[in-house]
VEXDREN-2710 file (C-alpha; in Angstrom, 1 decimal):
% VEXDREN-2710
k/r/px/py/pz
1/UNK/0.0/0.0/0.0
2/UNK/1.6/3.2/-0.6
3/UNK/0.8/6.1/1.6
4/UNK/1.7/9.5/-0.1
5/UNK/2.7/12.9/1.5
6/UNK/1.0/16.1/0.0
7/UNK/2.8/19.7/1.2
8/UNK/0.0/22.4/0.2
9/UNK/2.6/25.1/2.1
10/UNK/1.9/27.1/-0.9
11/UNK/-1.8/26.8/-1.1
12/UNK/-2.9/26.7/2.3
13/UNK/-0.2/28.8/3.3
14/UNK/-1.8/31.8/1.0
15/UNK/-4.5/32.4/4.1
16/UNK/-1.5/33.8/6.1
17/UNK/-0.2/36.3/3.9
18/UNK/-2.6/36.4/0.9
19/UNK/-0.5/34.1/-1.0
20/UNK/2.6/36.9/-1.3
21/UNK/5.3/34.1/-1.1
22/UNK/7.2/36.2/-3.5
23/UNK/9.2/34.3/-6.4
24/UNK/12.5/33.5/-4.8
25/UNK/10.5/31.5/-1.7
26/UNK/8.2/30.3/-4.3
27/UNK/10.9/28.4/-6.0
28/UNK/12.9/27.5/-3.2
29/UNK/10.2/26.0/-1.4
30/UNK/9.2/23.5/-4.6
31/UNK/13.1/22.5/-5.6
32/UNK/13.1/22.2/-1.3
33/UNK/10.3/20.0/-1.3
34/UNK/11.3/18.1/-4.6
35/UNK/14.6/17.0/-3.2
36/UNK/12.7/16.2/0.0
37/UNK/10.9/13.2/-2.0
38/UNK/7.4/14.8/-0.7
39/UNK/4.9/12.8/-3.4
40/UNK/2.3/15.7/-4.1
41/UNK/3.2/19.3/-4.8
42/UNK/0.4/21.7/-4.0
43/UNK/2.1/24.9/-5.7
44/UNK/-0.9/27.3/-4.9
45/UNK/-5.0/28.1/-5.9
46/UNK/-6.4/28.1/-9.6
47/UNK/-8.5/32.0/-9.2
48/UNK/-10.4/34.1/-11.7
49/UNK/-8.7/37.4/-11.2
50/UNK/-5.7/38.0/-13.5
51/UNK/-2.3/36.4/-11.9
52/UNK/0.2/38.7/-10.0
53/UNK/3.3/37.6/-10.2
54/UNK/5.2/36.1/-7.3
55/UNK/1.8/35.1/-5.3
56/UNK/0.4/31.1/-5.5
57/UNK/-3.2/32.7/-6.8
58/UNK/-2.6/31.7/-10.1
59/UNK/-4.9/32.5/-13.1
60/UNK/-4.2/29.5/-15.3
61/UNK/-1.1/26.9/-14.9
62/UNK/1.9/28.6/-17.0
63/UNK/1.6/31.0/-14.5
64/UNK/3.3/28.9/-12.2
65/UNK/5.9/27.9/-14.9
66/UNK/8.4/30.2/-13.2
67/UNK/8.7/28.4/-9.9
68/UNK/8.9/24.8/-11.1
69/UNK/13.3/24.7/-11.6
70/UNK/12.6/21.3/-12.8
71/UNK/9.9/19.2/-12.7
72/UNK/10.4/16.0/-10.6
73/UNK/8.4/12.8/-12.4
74/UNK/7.9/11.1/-9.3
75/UNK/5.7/14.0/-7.7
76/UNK/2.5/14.9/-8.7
77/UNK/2.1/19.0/-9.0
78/UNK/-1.4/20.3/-8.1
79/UNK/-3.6/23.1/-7.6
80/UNK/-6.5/23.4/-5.6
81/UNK/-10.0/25.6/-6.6
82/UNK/-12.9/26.2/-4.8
83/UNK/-15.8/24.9/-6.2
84/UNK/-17.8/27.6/-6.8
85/UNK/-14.7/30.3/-7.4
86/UNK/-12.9/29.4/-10.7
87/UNK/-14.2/29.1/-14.0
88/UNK/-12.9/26.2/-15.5
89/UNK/-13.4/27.3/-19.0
90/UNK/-10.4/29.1/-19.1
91/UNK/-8.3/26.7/-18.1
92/UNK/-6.1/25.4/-21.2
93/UNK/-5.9/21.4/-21.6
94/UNK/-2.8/20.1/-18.9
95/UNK/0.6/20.3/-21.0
96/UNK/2.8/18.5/-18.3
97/UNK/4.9/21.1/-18.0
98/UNK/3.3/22.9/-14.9
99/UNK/0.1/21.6/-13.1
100/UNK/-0.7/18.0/-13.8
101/UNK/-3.8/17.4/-11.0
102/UNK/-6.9/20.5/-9.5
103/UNK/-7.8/19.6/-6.0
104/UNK/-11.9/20.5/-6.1
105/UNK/-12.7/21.6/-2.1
106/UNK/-16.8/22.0/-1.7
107/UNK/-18.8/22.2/1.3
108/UNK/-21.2/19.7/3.1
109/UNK/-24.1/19.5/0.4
110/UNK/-22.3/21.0/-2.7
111/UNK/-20.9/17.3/-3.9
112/UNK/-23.0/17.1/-7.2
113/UNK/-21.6/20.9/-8.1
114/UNK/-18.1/19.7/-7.3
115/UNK/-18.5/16.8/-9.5
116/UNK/-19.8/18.7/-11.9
117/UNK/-16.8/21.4/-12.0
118/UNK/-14.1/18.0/-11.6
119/UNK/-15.8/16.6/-15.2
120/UNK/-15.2/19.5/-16.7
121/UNK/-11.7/20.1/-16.2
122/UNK/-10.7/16.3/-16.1
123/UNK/-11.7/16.5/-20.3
124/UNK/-9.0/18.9/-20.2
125/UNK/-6.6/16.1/-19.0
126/UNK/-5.7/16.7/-15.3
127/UNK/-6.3/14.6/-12.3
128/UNK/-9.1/15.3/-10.0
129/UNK/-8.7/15.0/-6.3
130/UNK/-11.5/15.9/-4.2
131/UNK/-11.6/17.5/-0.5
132/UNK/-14.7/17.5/1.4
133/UNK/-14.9/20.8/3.3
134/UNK/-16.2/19.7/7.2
135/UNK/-16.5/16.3/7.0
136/UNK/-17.3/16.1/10.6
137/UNK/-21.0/17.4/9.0
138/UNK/-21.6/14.3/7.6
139/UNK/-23.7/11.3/8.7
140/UNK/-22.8/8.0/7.8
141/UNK/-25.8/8.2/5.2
142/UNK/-24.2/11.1/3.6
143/UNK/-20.5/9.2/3.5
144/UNK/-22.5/6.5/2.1
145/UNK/-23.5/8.5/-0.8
146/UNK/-20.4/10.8/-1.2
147/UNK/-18.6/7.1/-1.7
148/UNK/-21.5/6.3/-4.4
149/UNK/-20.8/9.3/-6.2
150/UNK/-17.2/9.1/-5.9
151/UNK/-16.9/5.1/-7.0
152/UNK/-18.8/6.8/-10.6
153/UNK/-16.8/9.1/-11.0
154/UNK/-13.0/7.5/-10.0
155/UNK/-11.1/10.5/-9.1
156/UNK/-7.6/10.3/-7.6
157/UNK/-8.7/10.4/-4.2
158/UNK/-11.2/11.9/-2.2
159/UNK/-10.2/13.6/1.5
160/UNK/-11.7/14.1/4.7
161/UNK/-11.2/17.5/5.6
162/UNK/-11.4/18.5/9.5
163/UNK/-11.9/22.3/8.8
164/UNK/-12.9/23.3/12.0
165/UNK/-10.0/21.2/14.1
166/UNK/-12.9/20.0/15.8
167/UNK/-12.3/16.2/15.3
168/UNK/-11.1/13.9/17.9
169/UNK/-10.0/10.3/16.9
170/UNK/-13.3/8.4/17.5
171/UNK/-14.6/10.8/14.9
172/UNK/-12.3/9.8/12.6
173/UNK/-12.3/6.0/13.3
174/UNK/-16.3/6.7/12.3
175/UNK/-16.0/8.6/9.2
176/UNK/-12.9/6.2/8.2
177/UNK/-14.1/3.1/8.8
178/UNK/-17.7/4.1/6.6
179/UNK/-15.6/5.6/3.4
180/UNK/-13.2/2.5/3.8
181/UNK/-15.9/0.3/3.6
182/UNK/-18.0/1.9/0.5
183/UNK/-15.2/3.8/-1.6
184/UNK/-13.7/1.6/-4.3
185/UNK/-10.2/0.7/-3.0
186/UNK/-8.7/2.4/-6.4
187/UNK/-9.7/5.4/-4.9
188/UNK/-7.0/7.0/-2.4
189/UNK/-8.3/8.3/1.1
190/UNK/-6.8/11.6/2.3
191/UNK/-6.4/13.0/5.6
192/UNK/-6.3/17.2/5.8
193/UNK/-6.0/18.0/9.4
194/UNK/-6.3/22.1/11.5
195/UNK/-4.6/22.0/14.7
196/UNK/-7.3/24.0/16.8
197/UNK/-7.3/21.2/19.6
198/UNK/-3.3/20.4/19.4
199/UNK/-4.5/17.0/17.5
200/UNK/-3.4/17.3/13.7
201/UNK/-0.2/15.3/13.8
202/UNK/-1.9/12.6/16.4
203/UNK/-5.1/12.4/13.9
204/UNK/-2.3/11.9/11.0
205/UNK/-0.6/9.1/13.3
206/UNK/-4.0/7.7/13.8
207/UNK/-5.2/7.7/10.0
208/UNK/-2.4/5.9/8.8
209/UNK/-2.7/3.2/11.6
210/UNK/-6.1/3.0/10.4
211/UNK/-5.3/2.4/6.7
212/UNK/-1.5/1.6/6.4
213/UNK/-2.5/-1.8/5.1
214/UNK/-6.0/-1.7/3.6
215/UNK/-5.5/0.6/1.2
216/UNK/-4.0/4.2/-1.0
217/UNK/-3.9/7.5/1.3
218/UNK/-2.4/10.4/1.0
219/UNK/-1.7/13.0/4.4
220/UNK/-2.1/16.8/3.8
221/UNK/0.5/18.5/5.7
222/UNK/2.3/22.4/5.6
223/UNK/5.8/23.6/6.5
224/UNK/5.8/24.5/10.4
225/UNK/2.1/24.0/10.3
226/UNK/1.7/27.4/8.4
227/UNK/-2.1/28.2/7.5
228/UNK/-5.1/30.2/8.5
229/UNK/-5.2/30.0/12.0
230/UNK/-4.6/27.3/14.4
231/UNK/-2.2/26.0/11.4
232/UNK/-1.9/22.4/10.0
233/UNK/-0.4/18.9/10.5
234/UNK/3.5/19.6/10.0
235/UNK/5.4/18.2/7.4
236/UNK/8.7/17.8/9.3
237/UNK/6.2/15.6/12.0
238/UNK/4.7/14.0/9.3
239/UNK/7.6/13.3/7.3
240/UNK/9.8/12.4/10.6
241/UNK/6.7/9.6/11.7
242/UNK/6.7/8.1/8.3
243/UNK/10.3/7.7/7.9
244/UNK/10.7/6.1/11.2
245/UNK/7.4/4.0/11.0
246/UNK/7.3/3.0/7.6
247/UNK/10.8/3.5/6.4
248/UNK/10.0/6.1/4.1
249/UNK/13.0/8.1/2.3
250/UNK/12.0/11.4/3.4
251/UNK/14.8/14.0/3.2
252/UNK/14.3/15.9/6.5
253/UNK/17.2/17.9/5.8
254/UNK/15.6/19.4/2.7
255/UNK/12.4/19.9/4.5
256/UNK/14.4/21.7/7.2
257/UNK/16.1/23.8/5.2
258/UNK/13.1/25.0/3.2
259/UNK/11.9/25.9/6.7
260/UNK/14.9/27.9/7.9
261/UNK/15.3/29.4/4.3
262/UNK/11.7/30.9/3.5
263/UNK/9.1/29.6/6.5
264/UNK/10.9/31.5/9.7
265/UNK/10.9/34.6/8.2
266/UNK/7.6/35.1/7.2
267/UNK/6.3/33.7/10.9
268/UNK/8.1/36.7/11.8
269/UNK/5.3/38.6/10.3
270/UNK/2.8/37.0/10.2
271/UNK/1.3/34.4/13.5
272/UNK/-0.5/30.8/12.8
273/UNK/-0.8/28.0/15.3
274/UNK/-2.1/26.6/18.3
275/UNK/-4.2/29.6/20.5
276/UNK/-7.3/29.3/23.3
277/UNK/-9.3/31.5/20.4
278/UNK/-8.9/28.7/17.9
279/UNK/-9.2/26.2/20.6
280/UNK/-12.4/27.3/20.7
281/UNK/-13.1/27.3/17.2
282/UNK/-12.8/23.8/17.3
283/UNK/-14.7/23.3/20.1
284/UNK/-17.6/24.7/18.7
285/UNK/-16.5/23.4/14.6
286/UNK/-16.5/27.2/13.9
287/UNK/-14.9/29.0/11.1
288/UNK/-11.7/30.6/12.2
289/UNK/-12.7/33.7/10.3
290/UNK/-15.1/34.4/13.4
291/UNK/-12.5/34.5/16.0
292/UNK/-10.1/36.4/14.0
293/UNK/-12.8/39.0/13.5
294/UNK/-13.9/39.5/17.1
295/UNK/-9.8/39.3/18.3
296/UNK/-8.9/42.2/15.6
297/UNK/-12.0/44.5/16.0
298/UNK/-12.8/44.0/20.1
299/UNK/-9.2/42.3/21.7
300/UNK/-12.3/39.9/23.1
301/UNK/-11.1/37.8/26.4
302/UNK/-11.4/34.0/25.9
303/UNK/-14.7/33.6/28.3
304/UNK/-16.0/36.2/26.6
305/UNK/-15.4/34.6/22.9
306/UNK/-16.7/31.1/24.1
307/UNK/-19.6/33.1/25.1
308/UNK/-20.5/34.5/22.0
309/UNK/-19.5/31.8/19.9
310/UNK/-21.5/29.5/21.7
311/UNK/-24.6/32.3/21.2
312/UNK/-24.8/31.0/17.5
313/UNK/-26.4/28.7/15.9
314/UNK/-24.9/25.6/14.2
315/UNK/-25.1/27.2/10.6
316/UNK/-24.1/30.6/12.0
317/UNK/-20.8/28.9/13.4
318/UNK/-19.5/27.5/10.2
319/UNK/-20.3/30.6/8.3
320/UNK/-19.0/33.8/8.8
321/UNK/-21.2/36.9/8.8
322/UNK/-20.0/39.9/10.9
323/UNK/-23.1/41.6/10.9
324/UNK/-24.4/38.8/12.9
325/UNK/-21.1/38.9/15.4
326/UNK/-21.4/42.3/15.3
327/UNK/-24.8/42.2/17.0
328/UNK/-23.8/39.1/19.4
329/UNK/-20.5/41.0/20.8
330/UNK/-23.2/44.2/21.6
331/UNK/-25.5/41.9/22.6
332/UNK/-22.4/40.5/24.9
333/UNK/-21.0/43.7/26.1
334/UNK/-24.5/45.8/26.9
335/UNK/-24.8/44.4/30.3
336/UNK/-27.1/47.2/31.5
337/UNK/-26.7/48.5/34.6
338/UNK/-28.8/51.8/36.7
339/UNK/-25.2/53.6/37.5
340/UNK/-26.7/56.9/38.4
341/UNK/-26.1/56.5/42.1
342/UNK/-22.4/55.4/41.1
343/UNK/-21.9/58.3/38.6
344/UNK/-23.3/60.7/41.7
345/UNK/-21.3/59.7/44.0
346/UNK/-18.3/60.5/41.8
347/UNK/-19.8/64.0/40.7
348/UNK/-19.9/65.1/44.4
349/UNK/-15.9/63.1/45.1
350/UNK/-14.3/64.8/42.0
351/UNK/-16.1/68.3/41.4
352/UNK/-14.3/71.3/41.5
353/UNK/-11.4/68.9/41.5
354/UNK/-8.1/68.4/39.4
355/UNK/-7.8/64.7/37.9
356/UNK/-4.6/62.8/37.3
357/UNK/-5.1/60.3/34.9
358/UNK/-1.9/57.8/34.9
359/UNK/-1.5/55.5/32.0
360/UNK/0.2/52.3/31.8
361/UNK/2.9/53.9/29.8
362/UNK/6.9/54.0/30.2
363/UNK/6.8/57.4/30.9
364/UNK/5.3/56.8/34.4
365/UNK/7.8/55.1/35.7
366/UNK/10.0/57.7/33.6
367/UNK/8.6/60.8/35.2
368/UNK/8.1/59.5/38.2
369/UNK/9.8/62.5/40.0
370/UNK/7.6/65.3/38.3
371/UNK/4.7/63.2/38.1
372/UNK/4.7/63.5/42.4
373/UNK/5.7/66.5/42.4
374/UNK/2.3/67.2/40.9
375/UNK/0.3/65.5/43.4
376/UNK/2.1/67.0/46.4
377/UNK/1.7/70.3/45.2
378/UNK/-1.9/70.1/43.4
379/UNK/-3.9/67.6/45.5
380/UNK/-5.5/66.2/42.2
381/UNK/-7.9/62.8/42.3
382/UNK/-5.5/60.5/41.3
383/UNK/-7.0/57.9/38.8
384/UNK/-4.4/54.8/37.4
385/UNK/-5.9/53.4/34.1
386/UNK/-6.0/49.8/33.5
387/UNK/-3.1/49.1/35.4
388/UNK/-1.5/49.5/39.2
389/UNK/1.5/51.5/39.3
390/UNK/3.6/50.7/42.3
391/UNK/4.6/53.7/42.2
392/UNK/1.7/55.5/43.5
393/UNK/-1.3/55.8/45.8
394/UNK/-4.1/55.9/43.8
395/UNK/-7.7/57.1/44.7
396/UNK/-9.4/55.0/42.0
397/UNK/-8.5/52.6/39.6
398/UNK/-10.3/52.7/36.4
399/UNK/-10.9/49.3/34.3
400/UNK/-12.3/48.9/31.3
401/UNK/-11.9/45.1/30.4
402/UNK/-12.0/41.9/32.0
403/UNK/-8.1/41.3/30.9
404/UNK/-6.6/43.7/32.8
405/UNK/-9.3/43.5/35.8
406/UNK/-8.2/39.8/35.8
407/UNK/-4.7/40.7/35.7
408/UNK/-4.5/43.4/38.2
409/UNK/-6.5/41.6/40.8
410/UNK/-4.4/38.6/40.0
411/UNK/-0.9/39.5/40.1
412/UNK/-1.5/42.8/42.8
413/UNK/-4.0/41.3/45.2
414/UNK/-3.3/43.2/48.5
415/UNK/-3.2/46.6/46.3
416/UNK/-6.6/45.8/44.0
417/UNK/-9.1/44.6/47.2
418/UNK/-7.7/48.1/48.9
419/UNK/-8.4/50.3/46.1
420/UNK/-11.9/52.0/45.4
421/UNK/-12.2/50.7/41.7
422/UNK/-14.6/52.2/38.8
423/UNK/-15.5/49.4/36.7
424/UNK/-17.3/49.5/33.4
425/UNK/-20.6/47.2/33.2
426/UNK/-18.8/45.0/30.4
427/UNK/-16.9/43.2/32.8
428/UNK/-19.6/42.5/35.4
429/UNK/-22.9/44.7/36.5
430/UNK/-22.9/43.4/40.0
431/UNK/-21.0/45.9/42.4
432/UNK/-18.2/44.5/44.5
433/UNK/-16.6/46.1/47.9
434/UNK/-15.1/49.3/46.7
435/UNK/-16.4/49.0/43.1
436/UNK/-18.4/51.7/41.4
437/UNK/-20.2/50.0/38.3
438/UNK/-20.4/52.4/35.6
439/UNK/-22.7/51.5/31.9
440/UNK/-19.9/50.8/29.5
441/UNK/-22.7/51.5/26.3
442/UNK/-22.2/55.4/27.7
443/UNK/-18.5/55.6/27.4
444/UNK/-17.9/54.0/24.6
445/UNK/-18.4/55.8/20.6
446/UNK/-18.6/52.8/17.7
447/UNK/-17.0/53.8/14.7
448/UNK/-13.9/53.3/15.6
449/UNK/-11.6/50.1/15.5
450/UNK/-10.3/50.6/18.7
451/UNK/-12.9/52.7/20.1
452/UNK/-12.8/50.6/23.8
453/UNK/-9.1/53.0/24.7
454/UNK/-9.4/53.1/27.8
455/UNK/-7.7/56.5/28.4
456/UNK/-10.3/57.6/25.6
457/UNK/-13.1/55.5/27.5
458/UNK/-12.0/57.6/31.1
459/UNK/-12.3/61.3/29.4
460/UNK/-15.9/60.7/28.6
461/UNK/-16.7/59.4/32.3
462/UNK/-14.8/62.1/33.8
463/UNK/-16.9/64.8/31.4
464/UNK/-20.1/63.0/31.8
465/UNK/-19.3/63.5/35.6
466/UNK/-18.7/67.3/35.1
467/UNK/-14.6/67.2/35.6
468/UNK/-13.1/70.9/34.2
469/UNK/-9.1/70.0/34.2
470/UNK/-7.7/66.6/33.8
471/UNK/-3.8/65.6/33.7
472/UNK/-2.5/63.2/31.7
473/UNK/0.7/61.0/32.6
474/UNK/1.7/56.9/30.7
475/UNK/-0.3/58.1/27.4
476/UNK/2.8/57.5/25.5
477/UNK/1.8/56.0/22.7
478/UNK/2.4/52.3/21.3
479/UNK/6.5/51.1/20.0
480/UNK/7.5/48.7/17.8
481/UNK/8.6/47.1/20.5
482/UNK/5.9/46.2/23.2
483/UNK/8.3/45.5/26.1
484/UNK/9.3/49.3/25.9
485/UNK/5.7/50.4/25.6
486/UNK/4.2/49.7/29.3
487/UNK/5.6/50.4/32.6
488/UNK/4.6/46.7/33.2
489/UNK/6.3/44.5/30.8
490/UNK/4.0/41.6/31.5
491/UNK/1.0/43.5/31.3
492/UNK/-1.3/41.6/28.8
493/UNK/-0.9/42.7/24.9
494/UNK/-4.8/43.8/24.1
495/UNK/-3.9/44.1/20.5
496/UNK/-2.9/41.0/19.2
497/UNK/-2.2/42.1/15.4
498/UNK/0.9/44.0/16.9
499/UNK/0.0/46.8/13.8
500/UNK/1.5/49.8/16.4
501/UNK/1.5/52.5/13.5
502/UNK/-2.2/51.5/12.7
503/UNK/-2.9/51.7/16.2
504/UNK/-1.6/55.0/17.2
505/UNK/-3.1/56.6/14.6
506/UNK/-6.6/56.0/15.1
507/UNK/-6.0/56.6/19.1
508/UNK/-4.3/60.0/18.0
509/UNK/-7.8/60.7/15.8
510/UNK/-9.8/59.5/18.3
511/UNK/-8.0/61.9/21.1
512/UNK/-8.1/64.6/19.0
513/UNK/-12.2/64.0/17.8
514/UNK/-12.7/64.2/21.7
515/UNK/-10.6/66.6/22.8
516/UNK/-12.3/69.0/20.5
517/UNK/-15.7/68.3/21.5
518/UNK/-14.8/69.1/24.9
519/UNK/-13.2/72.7/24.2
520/UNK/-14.7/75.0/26.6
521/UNK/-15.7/72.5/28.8
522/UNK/-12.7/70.6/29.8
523/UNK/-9.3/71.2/30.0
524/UNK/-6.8/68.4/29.2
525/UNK/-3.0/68.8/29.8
526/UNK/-0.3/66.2/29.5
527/UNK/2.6/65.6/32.3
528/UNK/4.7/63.0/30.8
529/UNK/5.7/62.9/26.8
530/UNK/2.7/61.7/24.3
531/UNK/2.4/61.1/20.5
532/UNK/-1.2/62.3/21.1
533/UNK/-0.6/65.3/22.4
534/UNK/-1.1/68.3/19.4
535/UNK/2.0/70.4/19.9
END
């Protein structure tokens, strides 16, 4: 039985960094992976826009002529299309030279289309290999029939694909053990595995013990795992299990090298693999564009994502509609509260008062001398931001998400059940000892990407309370380098995309939106150094 290794680095890959391998990487990862003996080549996606040279979305198959040095006779080149995204009557009848098999991918329900599409462009002379999207989704009736359908039609090999990285191994043993037993044995069984649950390389392990000696499969892996995500099986794992198990002639030190050569660099810039946020995607068999969408636009805490994506339906889950997770993370968030005895209480404590606001930033530490100095001298409320300063004694400390409340009450326990703490309503609407619960919906502007600042979030409280001067100190402003940005170094990152330019510059519109809306009715002066501040 022969059991064949498939690398779609190139193809699944393309998620990460919208397929802009660039041509030297997109070379040196096929000649890598040739003179690692891998069996299959997937060298990128067949698409209907016009091709851009150096990315793996090509347009028709010479356009990947470029990044084949030489073409290997013992590996099989492919592409993979979505069913419903190419148009196959473009593509020119298979010359060898380039692509010599499409991968069809189609969703639960969407076989007769694929089928459909893989006739069409199997006239033209390539192989057809088929991956059914979510397989998880189907009953043993529907495996049944997908095997009925396949066994007419004799592609390649059809694969069961865990999108979700939801499947655990009795899952597998049940969707195995029905295909094994209805798909003609001509017909190779593939494996494409997401590591959402840490289980891609043990559901590889665990296919091949299945089938090692029954019949034809083929295992989907990626270099270092990279793809959308949690990532995928890893071909050095893969390739490493194989060659000790089965004595398979792997070249590992190929495969390494294509990692050190072109893979490390671009994880540099841009993060797959194993998170809680895709953990949960699995758990749930969600589509990873959901989590990604509520970490980039709301930094969401993980109890807090479980919530919501537990909120949708079935269907909901393994779509993605952001109008819909829009609504749930308001839904989420607009935990209503009556705060007008709280916000009272803090009119008649800070009236006719000045206001230190002290940021999380380097400069608080920095300026620690001048930053006292003010307080001795001025008397103002002193109000830390999100995070406890040793450094001082505050009168309040203002939160505005369940991270940093966790965090602070965490690592500074003596310190946080002392202080007399304003809390927004999004992390809980039931008052604690020295907590004053304030409606998060009334501090808060939507518009903006990051409109939950929290420095941002405190100005409006402290306006809606009727504060005239406010003092600024830790509003630095966001480096390239997040060790350098907070006082605390291990304070937790709340903007997991690490785009600082991006960031600043909305938090600099955002100031300045406010700040102008408040002329004549508050004044706002900074202590410490700020890239916010308009000189």
């Amino acid at each position: 039985m022969k059991i064949s290794l498939l690398d779609c680095t190139l193809r699944d890959g393309a998620y990460i960094n919208n397929g802009e391998f660039g041509k030297p990487a997109m070379r040196g990862i096929i000649s890598k992976l040739q003179d690692a003996h891998v069996d299959i080549i997937e060298c990128g996606w067949l698409k209907d826009p016009e091709y851009k040279e150096g990315t793996t979305y090509y347009h028709v198959p010479s356009d990947a002529l470029p990044y084949i040095n030489k073409k290997d006779e013992k590996v099989m080149y492919c592409a993979m299309i979505d069913w419903n995204r190419y148009d196959a009557s473009v593509l020119p009848e298979c010359d060898g030279k380039t692509i010599d098999a499409v991968r069809i991918v189609f969703p639960h329900g969407k076989h007769n289309e694929a089928i459909s599409i893989g006739s069409e462009i199997r006239k033209k002379g390539y192989k057809i290999l088929f991956q059914a999207a979510n397989t998880l989704a189907y009953s043993d009736e529907d495996l049944i029939g997908l095997s009925g359908l396949m066994n007419e039609f004799k592609p390649v090999a059809l694969s069961v694909v865990d999108t979700f990285g939801a499947m655990y191994p009795s899952d597998l043993e049940r969707i195995v053990s029905v295909l094994d037993s209805h798909l003609d044995t001509d017909i190779e069984l593939g494996l494409h595995a997401h590591n959402n649950q840490q289980l891609a390389f043990a559901l590889c392990i665990h296919f091949v013990e299945l089938l090692k000696d029954r019949r034809n499969i083929i295992v989907d892996s990626t270099l270092s795992g990279m793809g959308r995500g949690a990532g995928n099986a890893t071909t050095e794992l893969v390739a490493g299990y194989l060659n000790k198990i089965l004595n398979r002639g792997y070249d590992l030190n190929a495969v390494m090298d294509a990692i050190d050569m072109y893979i490390k660099s671009i994880h540099e810039r841009f993060a797959w693999g194993y998170s809680t946020e895709y953990f949960i995607s699995g758990l749930y068999q969600c589509h990873v564009n959901n989590i990604s969408y509520l970490n980039y636009n709301h930094r969401i805490n993980s109890r807090d994502l479980r919530s919501i994506i537990e909120s949708l339906s079935v269907e909901e889950r393994r779509k993605y509609d952001y109008d819909v997770l829009e609504q749930k993370y308001i839904e989420n968030q607009s935990r209503y509260v009556d705060d007008s005895a709280a916000v009272e209480k803090l009119r008649l404590l800070m009236t006719d008062r000045k206001v230190l606001l002290i940021a999380p930033g380097r400069t608080s530490v920095d300026y620690h001398e001048k930053i006292s100095g003010f307080v001795s001298t001025d008397n103002p409320v002193v109000i830390e931001v999100n995070s406890i300063n040793k450094l001082y004694v505050p009168d309040y400390l203002f939160i505005s998400n369940s991270v940093r409340y966790d965090y602070a009450r965490n690592t500074y326990p003596k310190t946080f059940n002392k202080l007399e703490k304003i809390i927004l309503s999004n992390i809980h609407t039931d008052s604690d000892i020295n907590e004053y619960i304030v409606n998060y919906n009334l501090v808060i502007q939507r518009g903006w990407d990051h409109y939950d600042n929290a420095v941002i979030l405190a100005l409006r409280l402290l306006n809606r309370i009727g504060v005239k001067d406010v003092y600024i100190a830790g509003f630095d402003g966001f480096k390239e380098d997040y060790d350098d940005s907070y006082a605390d170094k291990s304070l937790p990152n709340l903007n997991p995309e690490n785009k600082w330019v991006e960031l600043n510059n909305e938090i600099k519109a955002m100031f300045k939106e406010l700040s102008d809306s408040l002329e004549g009715r508050m004044n706002i002066s900074f202590l410490t150094p700020s890239i916010y501040e308009e000189k």
